[in-house]
C-alpha positions in Angstrom: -193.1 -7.7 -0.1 -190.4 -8.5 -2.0 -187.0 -9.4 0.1 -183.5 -9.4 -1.1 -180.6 -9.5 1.2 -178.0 -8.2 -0.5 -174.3 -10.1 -0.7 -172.2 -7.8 -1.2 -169.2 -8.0 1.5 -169.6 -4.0 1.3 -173.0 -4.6 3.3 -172.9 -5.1 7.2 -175.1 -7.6 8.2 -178.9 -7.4 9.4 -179.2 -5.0 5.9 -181.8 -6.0 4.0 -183.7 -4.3 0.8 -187.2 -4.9 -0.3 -190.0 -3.5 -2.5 -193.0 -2.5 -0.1 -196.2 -2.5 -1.2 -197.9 -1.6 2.4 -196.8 0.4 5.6 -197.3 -0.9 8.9 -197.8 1.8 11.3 -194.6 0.9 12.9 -193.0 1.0 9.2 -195.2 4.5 8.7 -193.4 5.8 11.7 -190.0 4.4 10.6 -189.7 5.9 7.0 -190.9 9.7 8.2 -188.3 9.6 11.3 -186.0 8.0 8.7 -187.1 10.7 5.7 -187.4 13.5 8.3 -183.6 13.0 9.7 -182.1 12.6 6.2 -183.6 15.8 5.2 -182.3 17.7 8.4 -178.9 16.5 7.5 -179.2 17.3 3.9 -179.2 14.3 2.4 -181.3 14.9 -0.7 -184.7 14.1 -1.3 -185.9 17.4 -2.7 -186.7 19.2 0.8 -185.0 20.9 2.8 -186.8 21.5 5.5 -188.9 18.4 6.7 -192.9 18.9 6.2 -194.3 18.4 9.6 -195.4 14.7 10.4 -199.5 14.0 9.3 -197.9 15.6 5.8 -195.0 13.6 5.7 -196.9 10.4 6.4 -199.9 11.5 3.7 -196.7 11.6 1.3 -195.5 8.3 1.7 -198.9 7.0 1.8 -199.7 8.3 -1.6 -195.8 6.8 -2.7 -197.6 3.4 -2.6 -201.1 4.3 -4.6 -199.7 6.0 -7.5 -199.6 3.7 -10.2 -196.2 3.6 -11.8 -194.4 4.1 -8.4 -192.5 1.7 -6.7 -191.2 2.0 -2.9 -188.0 0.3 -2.4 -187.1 0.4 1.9 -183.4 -0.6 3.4 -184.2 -2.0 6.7 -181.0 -2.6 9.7 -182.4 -5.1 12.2 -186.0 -4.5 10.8 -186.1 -0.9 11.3 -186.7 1.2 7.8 -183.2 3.1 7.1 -183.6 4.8 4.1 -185.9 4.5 0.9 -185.6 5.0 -2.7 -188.4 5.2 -5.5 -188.5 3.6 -9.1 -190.8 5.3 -11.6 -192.1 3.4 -14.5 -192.2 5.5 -17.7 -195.5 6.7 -18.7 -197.5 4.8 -21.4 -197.6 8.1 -23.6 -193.6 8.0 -23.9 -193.6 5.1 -25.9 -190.1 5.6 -27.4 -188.7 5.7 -23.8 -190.5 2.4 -22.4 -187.0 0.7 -21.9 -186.2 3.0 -19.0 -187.3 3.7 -15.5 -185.9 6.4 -13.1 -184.9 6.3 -9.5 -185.8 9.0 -7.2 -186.2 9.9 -3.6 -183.3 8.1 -2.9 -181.9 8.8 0.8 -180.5 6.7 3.9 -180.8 7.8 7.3 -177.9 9.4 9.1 -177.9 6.6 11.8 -177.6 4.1 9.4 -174.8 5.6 6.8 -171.6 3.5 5.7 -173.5 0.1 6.4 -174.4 -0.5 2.5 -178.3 0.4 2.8 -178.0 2.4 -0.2 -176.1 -0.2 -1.7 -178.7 -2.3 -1.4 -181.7 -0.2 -2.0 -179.9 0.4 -5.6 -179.0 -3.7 -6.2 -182.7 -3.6 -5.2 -184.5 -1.4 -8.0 -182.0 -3.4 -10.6 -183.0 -6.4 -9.7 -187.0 -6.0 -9.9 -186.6 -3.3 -13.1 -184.2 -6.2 -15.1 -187.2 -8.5 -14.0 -190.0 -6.1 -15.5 -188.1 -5.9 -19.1 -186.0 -2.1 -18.1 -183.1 -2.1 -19.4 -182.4 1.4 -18.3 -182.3 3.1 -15.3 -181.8 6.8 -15.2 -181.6 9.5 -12.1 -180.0 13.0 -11.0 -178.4 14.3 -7.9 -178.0 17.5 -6.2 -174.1 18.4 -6.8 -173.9 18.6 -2.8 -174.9 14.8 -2.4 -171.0 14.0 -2.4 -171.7 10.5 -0.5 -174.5 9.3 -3.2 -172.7 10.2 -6.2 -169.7 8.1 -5.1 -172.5 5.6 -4.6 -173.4 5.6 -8.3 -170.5 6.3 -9.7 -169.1 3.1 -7.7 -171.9 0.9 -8.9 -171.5 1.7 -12.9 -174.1 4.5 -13.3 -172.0 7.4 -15.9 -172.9 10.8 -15.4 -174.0 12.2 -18.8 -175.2 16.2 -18.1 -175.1 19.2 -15.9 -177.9 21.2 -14.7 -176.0 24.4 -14.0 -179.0 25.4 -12.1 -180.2 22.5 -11.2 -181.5 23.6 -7.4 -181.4 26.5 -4.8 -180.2 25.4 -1.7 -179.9 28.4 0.8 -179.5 31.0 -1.6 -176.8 29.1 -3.8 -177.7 27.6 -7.3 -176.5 24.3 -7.2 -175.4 21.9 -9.9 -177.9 18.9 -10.9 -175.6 15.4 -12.6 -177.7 13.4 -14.5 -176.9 10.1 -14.4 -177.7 6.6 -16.8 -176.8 2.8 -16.4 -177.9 -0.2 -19.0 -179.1 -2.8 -17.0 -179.5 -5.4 -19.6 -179.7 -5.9 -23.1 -182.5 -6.4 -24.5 -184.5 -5.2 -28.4 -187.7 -3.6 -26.2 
C-alpha cells in the first residue's frame, strides 16, 4: 500500500489516501457499506440501486485482479470513505498510452466535505505522474453537482456533452467529459 496524506488545508485531519493492492476483510466490509451508501444517495458510480452484498464484494475483489486497474481508498480514522479507480490504457491504443482515466469515483455520505475526494484525486496524480501519464481523463453524470465542483476546482476542463449520457429514473441525463495534463512529457 501506498500512503499519502494529503496537505491540503482543505482536508480535515485523520484523511488519508492510498493505492490498495489487498482488502482486509474489515476493509472488504468498509468499501461495500461505503460503495452501497454512496449509491443509495446517488452519488455516482454507475448504479443506482446497490447490488446485494456477496456481489458487491465479488466486484471489488475483481477491482484488484484486473490488470490495468488501480484501487485508490480515502480512509477517516482508518475506516475506507470513498474509492476511486485509475485505468491504464490498453497496450493496443498505442497512440493514447500518455493517458489514464479515473472511474468509480465516489465518497461516502458520512464522510462528505472532509476532502476525501480531494485526496483520492491528489492520489491518482501523484502515482499516474510517477508511471509516465501525463493525462488523466474522466466523465460525470450531469447530476453529480458536488464532484464536478471537485474537478473543476482542482484544474480538470470539461471538454464534451453526452446529451444522453445516462437514464436515471426515466430522465436522460447529461454525461461532461472531463481532461487535465498532469505533466509534460514527449511519451
Amino acid at each position: 500500500m501506498e500512503t499519502m496524506t494529503a496537505p491540503s488545508n482543505t482536508i480535515e485531519p485523520g484523511v488519508t489516501a492510498e493505492r490498495v493492492t489487498e482488502l482486509s476483510a474489515g476493509d472488504l466490509s468498509d468499501i461495500v457499506d461505503a460503495c452501497t451508501q454512496a449509491i443509495v444517495e446517488g452519488g455516482g458510480f454507475g448504479w443506482l440501486t446497490p447490488p446485494d452484498r456477496p456481489d458487491m464484494e465479488k466486484y471489488w475483489r475483481g477491482v484488484l485482479l484486473m490488470p490495468g486497474r488501480h484501487l485508490f481508498v480515502s480512509r477517516v480514522d482508518g475506516v475506507i470513505s470513498g474509492a476511486a479507480q485509475l485505468l491504464e490504457t490498453p497496450s493496443n491504443l498505442e497512440a493514447q498510452r500518455h493517458s489514464a482515466q479515473i472511474t468509480g469515483h465516489f465518497v461516502a455520505p458520512w464522510a462528505r466535505g472532509r476532502g476525501n475526494g480531494k485526496a483520492i484525486v491528489r492520489s491518482i496524480e501523484f502515482y499516474a505522474r510517477e508511471r509516465g501519464y501525463s493525462v488523466l481523463k474522466l466523465d460525470l453524470r450531469e447530476t453529480q453537482t458536488a464532484a464536478i465542483a471537485l474537478y473543476n476546482g482542482l484544474g480538470y476542463v470539461r471538454w464534451g456533452i453526452n446529451p444522453y449520457y445516462a437514464m436515471v429514473n426515466g430522465k436522460m441525463v447529461e454525461g461532461y467529459y472531463y481532461t487535465k495534463k498532469i505533466q509534460d512529457t514527449d511519451q
